[in-house]
C-alpha positions as CSV (number, residue, x, y, z in Angstrom):
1,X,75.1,-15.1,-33.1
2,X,72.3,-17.4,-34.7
3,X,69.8,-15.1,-33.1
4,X,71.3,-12.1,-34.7
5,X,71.2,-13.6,-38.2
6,X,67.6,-14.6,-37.8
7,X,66.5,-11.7,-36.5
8,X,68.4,-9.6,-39.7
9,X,66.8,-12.2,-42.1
10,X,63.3,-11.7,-40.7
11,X,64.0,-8.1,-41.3
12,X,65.2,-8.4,-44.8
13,X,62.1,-10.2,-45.9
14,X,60.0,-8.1,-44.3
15,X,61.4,-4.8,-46.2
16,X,61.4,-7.1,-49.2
17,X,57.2,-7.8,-48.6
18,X,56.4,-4.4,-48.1
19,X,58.3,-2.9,-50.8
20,X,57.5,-5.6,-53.2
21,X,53.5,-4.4,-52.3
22,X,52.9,-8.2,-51.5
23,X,51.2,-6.7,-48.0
24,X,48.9,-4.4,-50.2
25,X,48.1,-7.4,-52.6
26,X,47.3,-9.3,-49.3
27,X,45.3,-6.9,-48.2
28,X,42.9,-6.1,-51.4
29,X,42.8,-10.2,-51.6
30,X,40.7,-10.6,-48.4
31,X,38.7,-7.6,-49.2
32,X,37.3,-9.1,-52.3
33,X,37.0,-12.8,-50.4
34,X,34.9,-10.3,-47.5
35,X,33.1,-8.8,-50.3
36,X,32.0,-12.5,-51.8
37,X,31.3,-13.5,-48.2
38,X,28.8,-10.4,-47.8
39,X,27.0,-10.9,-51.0
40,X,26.7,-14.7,-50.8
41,X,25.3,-14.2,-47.0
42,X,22.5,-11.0,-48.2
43,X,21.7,-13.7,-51.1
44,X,20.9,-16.5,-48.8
45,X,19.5,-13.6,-46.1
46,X,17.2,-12.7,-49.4
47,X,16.0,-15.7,-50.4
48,X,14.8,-16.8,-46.9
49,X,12.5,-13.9,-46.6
């Protein structure tokens, strides 16, 4: 029984994250941290040179 209601809680929220667009948000978050993370390193690659 517990497992049932876990399992249909883990499956509300995750219906509520993807239709909330909290996955996309997630998603364009880490793209602009990779971008930083590419400019910061072609700086420092850059400036050794």
């Amino acid at each position: 029984m517990k497992r049932m209601f876990l399992a249909g809680i883990c499956l509300v929220l995750t219906v509520a994250c993807i239709g909330c667009n909290t996955v996309r948000g997630l998603g364009k978050d880490v793209t602009t941290v990779g971008g930083w993370v590419v400019k910061g390193a072609d700086n420092v690659e850059d400036s050794g040179n």
